[in-house]
ZAMARGU-4260 file (C-alpha; in steps of 0.2 Angstrom, whole numbers, plus 5000, padded with zeros to 4 digits):
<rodrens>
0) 5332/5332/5632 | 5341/5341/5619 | 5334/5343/5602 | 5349/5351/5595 | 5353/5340/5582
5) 5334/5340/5575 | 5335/5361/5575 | 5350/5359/5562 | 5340/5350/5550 | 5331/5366/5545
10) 5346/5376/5541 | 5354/5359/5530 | 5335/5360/5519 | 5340/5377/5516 | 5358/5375/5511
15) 5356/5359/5502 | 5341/5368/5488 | 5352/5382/5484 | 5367/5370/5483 | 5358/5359/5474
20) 5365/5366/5456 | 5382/5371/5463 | 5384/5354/5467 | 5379/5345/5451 | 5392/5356/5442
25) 5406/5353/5451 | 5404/5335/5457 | 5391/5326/5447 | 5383/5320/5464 | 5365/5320/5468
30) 5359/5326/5485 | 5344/5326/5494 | 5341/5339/5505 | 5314/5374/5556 | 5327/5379/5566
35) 5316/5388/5580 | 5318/5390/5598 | 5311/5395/5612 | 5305/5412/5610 | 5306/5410/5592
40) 5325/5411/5591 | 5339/5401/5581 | 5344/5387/5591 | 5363/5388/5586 | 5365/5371/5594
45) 5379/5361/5586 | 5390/5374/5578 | 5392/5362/5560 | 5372/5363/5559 | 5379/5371/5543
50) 5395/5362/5541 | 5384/5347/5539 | 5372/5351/5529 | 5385/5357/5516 | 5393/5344/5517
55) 5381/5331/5509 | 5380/5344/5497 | 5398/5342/5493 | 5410/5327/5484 | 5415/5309/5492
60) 5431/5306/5499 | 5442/5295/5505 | 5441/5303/5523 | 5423/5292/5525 | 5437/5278/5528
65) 5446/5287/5541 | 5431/5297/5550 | 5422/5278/5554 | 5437/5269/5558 | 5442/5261/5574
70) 5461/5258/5576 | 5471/5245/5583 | 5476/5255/5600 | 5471/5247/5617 | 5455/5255/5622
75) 5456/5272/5634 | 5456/5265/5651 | 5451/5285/5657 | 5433/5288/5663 | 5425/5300/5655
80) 5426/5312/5669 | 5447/5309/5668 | 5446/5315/5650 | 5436/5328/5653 | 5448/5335/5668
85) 5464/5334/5656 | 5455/5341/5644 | 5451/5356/5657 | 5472/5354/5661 | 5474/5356/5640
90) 5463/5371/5640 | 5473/5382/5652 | 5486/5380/5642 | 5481/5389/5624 | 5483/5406/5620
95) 5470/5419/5623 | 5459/5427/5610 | 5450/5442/5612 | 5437/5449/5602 | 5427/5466/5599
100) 5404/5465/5596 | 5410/5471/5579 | 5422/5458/5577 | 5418/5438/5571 | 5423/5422/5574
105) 5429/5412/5560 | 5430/5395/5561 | 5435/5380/5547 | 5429/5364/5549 | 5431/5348/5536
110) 5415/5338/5538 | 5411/5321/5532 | 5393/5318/5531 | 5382/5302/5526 | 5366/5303/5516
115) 5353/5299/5518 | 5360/5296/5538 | 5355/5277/5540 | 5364/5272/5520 | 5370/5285/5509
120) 5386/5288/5505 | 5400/5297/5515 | 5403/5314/5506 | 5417/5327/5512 | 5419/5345/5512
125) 5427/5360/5520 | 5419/5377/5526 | 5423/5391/5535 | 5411/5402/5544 | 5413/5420/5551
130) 5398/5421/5566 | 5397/5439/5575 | 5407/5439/5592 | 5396/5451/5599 | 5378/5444/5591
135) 5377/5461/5581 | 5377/5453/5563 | 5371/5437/5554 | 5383/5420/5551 | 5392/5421/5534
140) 5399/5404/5527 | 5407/5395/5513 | 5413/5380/5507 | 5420/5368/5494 | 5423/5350/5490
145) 5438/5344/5498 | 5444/5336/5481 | 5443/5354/5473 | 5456/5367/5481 | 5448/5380/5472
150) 5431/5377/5472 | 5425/5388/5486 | 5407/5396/5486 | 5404/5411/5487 | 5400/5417/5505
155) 5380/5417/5510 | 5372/5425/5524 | 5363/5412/5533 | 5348/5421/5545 | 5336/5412/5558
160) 5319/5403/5550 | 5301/5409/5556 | 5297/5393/5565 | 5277/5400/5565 | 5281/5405/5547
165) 5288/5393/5537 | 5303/5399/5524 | 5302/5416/5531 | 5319/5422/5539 | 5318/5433/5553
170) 5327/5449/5554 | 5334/5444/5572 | 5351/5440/5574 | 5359/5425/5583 | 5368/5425/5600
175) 5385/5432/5602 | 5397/5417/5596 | 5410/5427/5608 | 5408/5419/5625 | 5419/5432/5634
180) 5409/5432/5650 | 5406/5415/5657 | 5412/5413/5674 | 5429/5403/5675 | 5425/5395/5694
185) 5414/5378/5690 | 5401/5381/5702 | 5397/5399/5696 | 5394/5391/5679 | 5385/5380/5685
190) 5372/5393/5691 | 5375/5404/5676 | 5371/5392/5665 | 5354/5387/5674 | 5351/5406/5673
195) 5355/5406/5654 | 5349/5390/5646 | 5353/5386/5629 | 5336/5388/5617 | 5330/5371/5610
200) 5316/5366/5600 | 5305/5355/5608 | 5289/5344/5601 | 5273/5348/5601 | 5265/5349/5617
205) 5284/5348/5626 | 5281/5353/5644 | 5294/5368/5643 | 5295/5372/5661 | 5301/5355/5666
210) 5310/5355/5651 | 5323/5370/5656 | 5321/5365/5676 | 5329/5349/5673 | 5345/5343/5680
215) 5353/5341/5667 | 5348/5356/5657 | 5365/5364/5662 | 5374/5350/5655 | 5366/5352/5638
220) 5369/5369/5637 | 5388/5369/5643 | 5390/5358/5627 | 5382/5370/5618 | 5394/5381/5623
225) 5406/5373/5612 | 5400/5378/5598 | 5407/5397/5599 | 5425/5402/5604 | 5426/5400/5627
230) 5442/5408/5631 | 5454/5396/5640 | 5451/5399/5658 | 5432/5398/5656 | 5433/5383/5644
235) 5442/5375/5656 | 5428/5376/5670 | 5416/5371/5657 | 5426/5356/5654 | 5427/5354/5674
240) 5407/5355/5674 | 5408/5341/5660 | 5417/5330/5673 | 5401/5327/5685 | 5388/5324/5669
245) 5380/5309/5673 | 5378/5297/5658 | 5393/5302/5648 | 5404/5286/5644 | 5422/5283/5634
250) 5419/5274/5618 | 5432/5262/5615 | 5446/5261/5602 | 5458/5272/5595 | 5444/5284/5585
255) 5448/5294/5570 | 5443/5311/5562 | 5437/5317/5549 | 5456/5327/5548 | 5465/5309/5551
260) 5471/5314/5569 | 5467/5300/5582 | 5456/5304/5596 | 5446/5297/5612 | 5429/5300/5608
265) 5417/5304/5623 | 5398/5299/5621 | 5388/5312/5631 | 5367/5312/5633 | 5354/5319/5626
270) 5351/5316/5608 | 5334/5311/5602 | 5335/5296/5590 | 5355/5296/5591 | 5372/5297/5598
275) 5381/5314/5600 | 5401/5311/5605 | 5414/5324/5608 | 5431/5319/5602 | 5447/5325/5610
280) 5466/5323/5606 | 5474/5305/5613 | 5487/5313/5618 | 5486/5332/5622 | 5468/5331/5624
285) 5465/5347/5615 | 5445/5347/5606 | 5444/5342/5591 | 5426/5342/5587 | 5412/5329/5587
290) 5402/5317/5578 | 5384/5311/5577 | 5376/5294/5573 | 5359/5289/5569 | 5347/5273/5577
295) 5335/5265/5566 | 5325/5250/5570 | 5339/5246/5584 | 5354/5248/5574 | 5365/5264/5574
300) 5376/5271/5560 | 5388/5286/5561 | 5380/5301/5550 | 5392/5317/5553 | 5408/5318/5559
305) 5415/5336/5561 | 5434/5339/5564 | 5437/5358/5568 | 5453/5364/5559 | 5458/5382/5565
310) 5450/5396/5575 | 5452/5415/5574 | 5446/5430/5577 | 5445/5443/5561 | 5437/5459/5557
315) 5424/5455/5542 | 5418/5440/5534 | 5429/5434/5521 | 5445/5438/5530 | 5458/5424/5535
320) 5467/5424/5549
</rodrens>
């Protein structure tokens, strides 16, 4: 069970009040705007927790088109376990990047968002977030409409909610978003991610134990890991791991991103209320990001669709690579 997408919602609430006026001024749009796990920490769960969020807060575009559009290619005839595998192949192939406990990882996504998720309209943006490599500091992001070059935000320091005390922040910083020391052999991170589970916020009454002893517990937190920067030889053994998730399926079609580049889109287990897919390169198989959709009263519509743009590693918040 993973409850990843439900912990993001908290961090969109936050960003989409303060946005709220931001918003009005520079688009004319409307929007509507606890994460907590286990132990009281921030489940970092899907790494656009706050690229969504921002984006509903941000202008519509014509990416909306692109992001829910299938294409006229034959469907992949891979499994999902193929896909995974060369896209294990693809990741021993990319360059290395190392990065100091001081350092951060910057990332920039362009997100497409839909709200409400079940029949508002698509909206579009861009951020970029600087998260600490080592865990040693909090997030920093900022963002702007995709129709507006130069209307980025300033940057805001985005810290953990008290999930026993609601809209306090805690002073507690999020893991490292450096995963420099996961084992590159998929059998030992296997084990090393049943030792180090990924946080999730559970319901009420949630029996945690069975929860985090499950089978597929591993699996959930391997995705999670994809959320921070894996170096190539130990992304590829994640991706390796990936291969022998039961449940994960190829979604026909020639699927699009949010960026415009075509994709094969793998559907993998776990959301509550939803579908969570990870999307690859047709032809390189290279990550490019994921997207979510929503069920409500037996019909499911896409809601976000994040399309990662460039990682780096920098030396401070603000910096480009």
């Amino acid at each position: 069970m993973n409850k990843t997408d439900q912990s993001s919602h908290g961090f969109e609430e936050q960003l989409l009040t303060d946005l709220t006026a931001h918003v009005a001024r520079r688009a004319e749009l409307v929007s509507a705007a606890r994460p907590a796990g286990r132990r009281a920490r921030l489940l970092r769960g899907w790494r656009l927790a706050g690229a969504f969020g921002l984006a509903v807060a941000l202008t519509a575009g014509a990416l909306a088109v692109q992001t829910m559009r299938v294409g006229d290619k034959p469907p992949p005839t891979a499994s999902a376990a193929e896909i995974f595998r060369r896209a294990a192949d693809a990741a021993r192939q990319q360059p290395e990047l190392t990065a100091r406990p001081d350092q951060y990882v910057f990332t920039e996504y362009l997100t497409t968002m839909r709200e409400p998720p079940d029949g508002g309209p698509y909206i579009t943006g861009r951020v970029q977030r600087w998260e600490s490599a080592g865990g040693v500091a909090h997030a920093q992001t900022r963002f702007r409409p995709e129709a507006d070059p130069n209307g980025w935000s300033e940057l805001r320091v985005d810290r953990m909610d008290d999930a026993a005390n609601p809209g306090k922040k805690l002073d507690a910083f999020p893991p490292p978003a450096y995963h420099g020391d996961l084992p590159t052999d998929p059998d030992e991170l296997l084990r090393h991610l049943r030792d180090h589970p990924v946080d999730l916020l559970l319901p009420e009454g949630a029996d945690e134990e069975a929860v985090y002893r499950s089978e597929s517990m591993p699996y959930t937190t391997a995705r999670s890991m994809l959320e921070g920067y894996v170096p190539p030889r130990a992304l590829a053994a994640l991706y390796e791991l990936l291969a022998r998730e039961p449940g994960a399926v190829v979604i026909s079609g020639d699927v699009v991103d949010a960026a415009g580049r075509h994709g094969v889109a793998i559907r993998v287990p776990g959301m509550i209320d939803g579908n969570t897919e990870i999307l690859f390169d047709r032809d390189s198989h290279v990550y490019l990001g994921r997207r979510m959709s929503v069920v409500r009263n037996g019909k499911e519509s896409m809601y976000a669709s994040g399309a990662l743009i460039r990682v780096a590693i920098v030396d401070r918040p603000g910096q480009l690579p």
